[in-house]
C-alpha positions as CSV (number, residue, x, y, z in Angstrom):
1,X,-67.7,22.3,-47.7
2,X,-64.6,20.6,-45.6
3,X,-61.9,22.8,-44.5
4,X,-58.9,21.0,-45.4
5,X,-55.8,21.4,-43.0
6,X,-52.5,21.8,-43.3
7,X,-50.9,20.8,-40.4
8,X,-47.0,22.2,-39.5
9,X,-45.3,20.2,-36.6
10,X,-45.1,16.9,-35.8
11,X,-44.4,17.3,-31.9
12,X,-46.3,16.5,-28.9
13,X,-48.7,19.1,-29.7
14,X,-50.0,17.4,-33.2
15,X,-50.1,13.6,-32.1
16,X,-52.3,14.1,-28.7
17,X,-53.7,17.6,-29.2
18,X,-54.5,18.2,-33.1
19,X,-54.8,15.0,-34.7
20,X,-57.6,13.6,-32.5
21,X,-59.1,17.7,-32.1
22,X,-59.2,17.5,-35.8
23,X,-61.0,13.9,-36.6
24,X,-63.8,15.4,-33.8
25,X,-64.3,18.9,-35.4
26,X,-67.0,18.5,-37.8
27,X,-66.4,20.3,-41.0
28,X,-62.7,20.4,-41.0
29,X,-60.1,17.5,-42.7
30,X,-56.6,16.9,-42.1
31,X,-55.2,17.2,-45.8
32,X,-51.4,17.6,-45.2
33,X,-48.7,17.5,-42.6
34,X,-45.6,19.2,-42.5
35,X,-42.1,18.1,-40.5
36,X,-38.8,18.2,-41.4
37,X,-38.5,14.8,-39.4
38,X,-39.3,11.7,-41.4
39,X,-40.1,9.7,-38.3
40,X,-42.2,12.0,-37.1
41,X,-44.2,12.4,-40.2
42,X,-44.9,8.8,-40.6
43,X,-45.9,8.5,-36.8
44,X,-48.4,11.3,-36.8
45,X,-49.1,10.3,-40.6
46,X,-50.4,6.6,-38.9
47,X,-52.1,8.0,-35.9
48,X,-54.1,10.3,-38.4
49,X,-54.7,7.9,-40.9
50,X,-56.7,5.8,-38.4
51,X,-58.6,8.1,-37.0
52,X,-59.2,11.0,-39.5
53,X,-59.3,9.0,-42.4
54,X,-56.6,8.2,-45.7
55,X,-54.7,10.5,-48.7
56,X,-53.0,12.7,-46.2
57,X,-50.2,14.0,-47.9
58,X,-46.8,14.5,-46.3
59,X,-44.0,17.7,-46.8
60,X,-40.4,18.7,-45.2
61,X,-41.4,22.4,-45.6
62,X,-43.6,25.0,-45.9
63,X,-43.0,25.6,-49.3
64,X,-43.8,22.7,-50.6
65,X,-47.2,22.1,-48.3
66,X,-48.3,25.5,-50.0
67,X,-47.0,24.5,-53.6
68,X,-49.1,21.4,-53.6
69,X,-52.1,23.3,-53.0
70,X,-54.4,20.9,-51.3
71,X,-55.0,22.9,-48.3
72,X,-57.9,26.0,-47.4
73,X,-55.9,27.1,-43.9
74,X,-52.6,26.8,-41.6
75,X,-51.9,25.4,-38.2
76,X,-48.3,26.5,-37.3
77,X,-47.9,24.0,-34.7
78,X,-44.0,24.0,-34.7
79,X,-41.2,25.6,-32.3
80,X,-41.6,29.1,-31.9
81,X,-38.4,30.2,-33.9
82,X,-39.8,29.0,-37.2
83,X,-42.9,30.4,-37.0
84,X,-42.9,33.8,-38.6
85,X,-40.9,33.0,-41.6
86,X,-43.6,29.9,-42.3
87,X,-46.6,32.1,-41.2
88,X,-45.3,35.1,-44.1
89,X,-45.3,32.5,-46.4
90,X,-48.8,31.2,-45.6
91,X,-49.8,35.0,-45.9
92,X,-48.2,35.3,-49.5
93,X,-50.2,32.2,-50.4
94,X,-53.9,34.8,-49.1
95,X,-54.5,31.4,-46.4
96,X,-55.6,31.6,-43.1
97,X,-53.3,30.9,-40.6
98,X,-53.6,30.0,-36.6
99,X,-50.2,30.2,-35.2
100,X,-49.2,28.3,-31.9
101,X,-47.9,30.2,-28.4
102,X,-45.4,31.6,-28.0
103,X,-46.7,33.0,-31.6
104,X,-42.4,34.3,-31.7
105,X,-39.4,34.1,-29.2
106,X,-40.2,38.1,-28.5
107,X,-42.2,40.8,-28.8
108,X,-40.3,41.7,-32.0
109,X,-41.1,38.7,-33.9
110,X,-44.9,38.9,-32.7
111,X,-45.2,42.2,-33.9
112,X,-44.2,41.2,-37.5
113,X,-46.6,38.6,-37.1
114,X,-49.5,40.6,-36.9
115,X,-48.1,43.3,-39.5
116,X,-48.8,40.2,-41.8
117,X,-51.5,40.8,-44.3
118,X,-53.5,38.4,-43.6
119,X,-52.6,38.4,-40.4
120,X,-52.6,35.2,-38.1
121,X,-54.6,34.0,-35.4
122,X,-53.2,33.0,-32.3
123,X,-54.1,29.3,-30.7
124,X,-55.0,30.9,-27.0
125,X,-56.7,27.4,-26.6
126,X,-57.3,27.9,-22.9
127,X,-59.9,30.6,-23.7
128,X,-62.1,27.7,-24.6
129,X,-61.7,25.5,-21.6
130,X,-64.7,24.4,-20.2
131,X,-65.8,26.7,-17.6
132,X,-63.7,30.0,-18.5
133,X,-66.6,31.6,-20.2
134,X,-68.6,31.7,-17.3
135,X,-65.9,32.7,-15.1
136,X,-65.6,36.0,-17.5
137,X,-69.7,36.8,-17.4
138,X,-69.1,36.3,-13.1
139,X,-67.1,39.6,-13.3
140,X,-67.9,43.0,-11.3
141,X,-68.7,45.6,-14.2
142,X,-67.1,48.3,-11.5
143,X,-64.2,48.2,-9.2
144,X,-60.9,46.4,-9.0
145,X,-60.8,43.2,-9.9
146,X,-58.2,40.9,-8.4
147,X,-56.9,37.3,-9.9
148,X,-55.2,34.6,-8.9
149,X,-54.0,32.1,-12.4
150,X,-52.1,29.2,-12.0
151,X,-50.8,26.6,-14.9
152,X,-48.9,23.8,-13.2
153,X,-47.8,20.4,-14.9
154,X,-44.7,17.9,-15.0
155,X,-42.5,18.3,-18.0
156,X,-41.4,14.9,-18.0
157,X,-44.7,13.9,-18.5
158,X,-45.0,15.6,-21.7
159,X,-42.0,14.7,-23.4
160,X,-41.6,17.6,-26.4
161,X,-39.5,16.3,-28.8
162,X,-37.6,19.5,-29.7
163,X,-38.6,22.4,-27.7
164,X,-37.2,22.9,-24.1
165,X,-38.9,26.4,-23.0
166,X,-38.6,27.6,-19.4
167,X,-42.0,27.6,-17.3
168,X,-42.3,31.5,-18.5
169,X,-42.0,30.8,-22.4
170,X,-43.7,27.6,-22.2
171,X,-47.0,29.0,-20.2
172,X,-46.7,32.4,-19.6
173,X,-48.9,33.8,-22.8
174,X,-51.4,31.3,-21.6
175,X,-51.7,33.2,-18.2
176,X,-51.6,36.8,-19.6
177,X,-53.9,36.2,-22.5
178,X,-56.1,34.5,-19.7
179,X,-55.2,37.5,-17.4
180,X,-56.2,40.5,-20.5
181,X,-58.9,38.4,-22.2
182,X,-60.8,37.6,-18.8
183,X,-60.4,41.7,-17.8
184,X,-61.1,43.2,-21.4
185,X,-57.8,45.1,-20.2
186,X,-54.0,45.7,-21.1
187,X,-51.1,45.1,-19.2
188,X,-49.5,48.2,-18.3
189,X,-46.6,47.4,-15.8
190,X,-45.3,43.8,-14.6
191,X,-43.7,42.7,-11.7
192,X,-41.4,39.2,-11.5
193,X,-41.6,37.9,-8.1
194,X,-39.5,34.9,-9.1
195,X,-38.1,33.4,-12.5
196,X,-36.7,30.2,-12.8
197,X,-36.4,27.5,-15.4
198,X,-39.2,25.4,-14.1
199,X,-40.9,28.1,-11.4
200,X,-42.5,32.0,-12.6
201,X,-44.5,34.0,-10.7
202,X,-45.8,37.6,-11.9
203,X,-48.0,40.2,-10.6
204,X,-49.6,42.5,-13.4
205,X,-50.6,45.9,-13.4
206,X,-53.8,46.2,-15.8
207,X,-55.2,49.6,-14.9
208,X,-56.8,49.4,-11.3
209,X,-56.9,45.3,-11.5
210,X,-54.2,42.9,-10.5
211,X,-53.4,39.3,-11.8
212,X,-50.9,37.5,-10.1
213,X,-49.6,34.7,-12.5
214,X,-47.8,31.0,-10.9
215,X,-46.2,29.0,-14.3
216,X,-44.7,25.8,-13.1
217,X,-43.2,22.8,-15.1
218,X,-42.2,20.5,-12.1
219,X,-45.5,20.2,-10.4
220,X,-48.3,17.7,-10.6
221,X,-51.4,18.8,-13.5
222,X,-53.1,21.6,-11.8
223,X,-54.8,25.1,-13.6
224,X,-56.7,27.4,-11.2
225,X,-58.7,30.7,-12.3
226,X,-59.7,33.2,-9.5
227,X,-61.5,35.8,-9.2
228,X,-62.0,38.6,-6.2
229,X,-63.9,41.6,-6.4
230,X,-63.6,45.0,-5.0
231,X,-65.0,43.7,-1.1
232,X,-62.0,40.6,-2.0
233,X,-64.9,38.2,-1.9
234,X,-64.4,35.7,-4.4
235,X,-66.6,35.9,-7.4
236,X,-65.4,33.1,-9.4
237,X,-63.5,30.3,-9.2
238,X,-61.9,27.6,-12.1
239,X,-59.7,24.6,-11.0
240,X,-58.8,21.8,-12.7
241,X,-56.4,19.1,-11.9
242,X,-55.0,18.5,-8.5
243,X,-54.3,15.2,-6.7
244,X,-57.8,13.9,-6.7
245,X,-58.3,14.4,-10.3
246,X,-55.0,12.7,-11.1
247,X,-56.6,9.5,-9.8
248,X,-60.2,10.1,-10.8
249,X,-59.1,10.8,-14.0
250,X,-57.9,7.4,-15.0
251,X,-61.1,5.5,-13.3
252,X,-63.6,8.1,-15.5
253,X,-61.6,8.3,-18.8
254,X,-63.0,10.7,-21.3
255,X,-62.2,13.3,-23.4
256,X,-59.2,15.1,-23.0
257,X,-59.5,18.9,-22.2
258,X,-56.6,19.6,-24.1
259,X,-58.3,17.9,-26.9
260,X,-61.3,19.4,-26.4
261,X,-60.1,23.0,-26.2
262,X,-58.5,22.3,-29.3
263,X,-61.5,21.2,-31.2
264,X,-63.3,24.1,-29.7
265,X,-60.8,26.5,-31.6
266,X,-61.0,24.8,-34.5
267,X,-64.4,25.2,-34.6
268,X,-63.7,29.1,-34.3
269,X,-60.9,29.2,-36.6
270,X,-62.8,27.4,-39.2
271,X,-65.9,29.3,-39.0
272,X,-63.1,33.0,-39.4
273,X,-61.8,31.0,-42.4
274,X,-65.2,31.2,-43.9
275,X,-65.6,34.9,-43.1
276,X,-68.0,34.7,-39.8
277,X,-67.2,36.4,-36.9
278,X,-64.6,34.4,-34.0
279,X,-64.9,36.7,-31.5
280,X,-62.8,34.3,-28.6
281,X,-60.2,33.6,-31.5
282,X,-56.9,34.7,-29.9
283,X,-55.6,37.5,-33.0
284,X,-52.1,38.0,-33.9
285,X,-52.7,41.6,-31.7
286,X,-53.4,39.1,-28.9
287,X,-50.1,37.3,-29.1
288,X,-47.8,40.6,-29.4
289,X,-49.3,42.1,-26.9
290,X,-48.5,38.8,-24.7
291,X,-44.9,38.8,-25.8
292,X,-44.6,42.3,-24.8
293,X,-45.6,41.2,-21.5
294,X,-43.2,38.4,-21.0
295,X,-40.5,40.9,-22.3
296,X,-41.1,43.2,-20.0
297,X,-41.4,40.5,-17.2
298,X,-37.7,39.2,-18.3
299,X,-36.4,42.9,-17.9
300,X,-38.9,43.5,-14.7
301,X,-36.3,40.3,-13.1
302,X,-34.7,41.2,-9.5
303,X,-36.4,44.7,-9.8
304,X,-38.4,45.9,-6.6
305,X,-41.2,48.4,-8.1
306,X,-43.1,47.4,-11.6
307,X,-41.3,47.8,-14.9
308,X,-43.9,49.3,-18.0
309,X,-44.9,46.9,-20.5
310,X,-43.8,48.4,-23.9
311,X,-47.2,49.9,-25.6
312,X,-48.9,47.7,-28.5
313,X,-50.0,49.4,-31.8
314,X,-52.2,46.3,-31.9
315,X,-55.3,46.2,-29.0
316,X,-56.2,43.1,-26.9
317,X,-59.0,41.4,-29.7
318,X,-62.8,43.1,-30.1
319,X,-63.8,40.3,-27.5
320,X,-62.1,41.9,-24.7
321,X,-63.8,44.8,-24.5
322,X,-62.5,47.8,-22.2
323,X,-65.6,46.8,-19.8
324,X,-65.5,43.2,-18.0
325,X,-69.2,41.3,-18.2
326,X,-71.8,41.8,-16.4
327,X,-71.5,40.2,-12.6
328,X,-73.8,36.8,-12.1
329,X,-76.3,36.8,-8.6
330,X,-73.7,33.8,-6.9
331,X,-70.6,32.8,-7.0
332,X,-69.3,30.9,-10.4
333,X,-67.2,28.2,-9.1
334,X,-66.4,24.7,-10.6
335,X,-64.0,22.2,-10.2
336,X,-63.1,19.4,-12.6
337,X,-61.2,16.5,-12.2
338,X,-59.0,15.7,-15.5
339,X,-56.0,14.1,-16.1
340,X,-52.5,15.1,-17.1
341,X,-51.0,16.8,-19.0
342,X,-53.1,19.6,-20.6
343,X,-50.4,21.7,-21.6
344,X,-51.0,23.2,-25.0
């Protein structure tokens, strides 16, 4: 049976991510979208209509999305602020839900999101880029590990239409849920080494491991994941992006990997929505445990030693487990040439 989606937001995010993510996730329809903009509505309306088919129906709320009752599950894909009173709603209504990062402007908010019975998951889409999962197995079982995360692209090339986040808001949960979910570890202190509107750098403090965390939103496409074990040899290594891919990517179009991320959740959040297990679904334990972090960074500002990360009644997700995967025999090291922006 087809999932049928609702679909809330009409921003970047829906007409090159979840549209076309959507139309190439097989069991799963786009039923209804939701903006309080009219012009945005008809514009993701069109783009939808040609490439996920005819009868989607449109809504300026929430409220009325759930009152016509044509949809089986949620994607909150609109600006932060709006996303707990919509998400409570979809809760009241017993739907599934997948809420978009930042999943609340603060820990406080993200909390009440996953108080929510159900509660929400969390679109951590990056935990399904190509490549991560093996990165994860490459851990050391034992010893420190140390990583280097980087999320880099040009605002301006993205153009949201209503949110303007700084580089922390915008992809910091990105680089801590990449940070705990790679480790199977919480954040327990948090240093800001710089915070600027377009430029964060963090170092966190996740038991005996370090991850030290670059968000930038002036910079050319670039994402890096790296690993170091307890010698500091390099165990693992992701990159994506760079200067070579921004060319290569135009003369070997394919896929997006935003889009295909996307469709790779989808597939996990519509398989939860049918009661199997999702165990790389971000929860809504995930995403308040992120915000915490990010909190904490915002107080940790100008501060010399680390500043503790508030404790979470809600654990990182069952996939992290306390215990990172077991190590590969080589190296696990890839680099992929894709172009920009891949900034879900």
């Amino acid at each position: 049976m087809t999932l049928r989606l609702g679909l809330v937001g009409c921003g970047r995010l829906a007409e090159h991510g979840y549209v076309p993510a959507i139309a190439a996730t097989p069991g799963v329809a786009l039923a209804a979208l939701v903006d309080p903009d009219p012009r945005r509505r008809a514009l993701v309306a069109s783009l939808a209509g040609g490439r996920a088919g005819t009868g989607i129906a449109t809504h300026d709320d929430v409220a009325s999305l759930l009152a016509g009752g044509a949809v089986d599950a949620v994607v909150l894909a609109s600006p932060a602020e709006a996303h707990l009173d919509d998400a409570t709603r979809v809760a009241a209504a017993g739907l599934p839900a997948l809420v978009e990062k930042p999943p609340a402007p603060d820990a406080v908010g993200a909390a009440a999101l996953a108080a929510l019975d159900p509660a929400p998951h969390v679109a951590f889409n990056r935990r399904f880029a190509r490549g991560l999962a093996a990165v994860r197995r490459a851990l050391p079982v034992r010893g420190a590990v140390e990583l280097r995360l980087a999320l880099h692209y040009r605002r301006q090339s993205w153009g949201a239409v209503q949110v303007r986040a700084d580089a922390l808001a915008d992809l910091g949960p990105h680089l801590v849920d990449w940070a705990r979910w790679l480790l199977g570890a919480e954040v327990d202190a948090v240093e800001a080494v710089a915070l600027a509107p377009d430029d964060a750098r963090l170092t966190l403090h996740l038991g005996a491991h370090r991850a030290h965390l670059h968000a930038a939103a002036d910079r050319l496409h670039q994402e890096l994941v790296e690993a170091r074990g307890p010698s500091g040899a390099v165990v693992a290594r992701q990159r994506v992006g760079g200067p070579v891919a921004a060319v290569t990517g135009r003369l070997r179009p394919g896929p997006h990997p935003l889009v295909t991320s996307l469709r790779d959740q989808l597939v996990a959040f519509a398989g939860a929505a049918r009661g199997r297990p999702a165990p790389d679904l971000g929860t809504a334990a995930d995403g308040a445990a992120c915000m915490a972090v990010l909190d904490a960074a915002r107080t940790a500002d100008g501060r010399r030693s680390p500043t503790p990360v508030a404790p979470q009644e809600t654990p990182c997700s069952p996939s992290a487990s306390s215990t990172p995967p077991a190590p590969r025999s080589s190296v696990a090291s890839s680099t992929t040439d894709a172009s920009p922006p891949s900034r879900a």
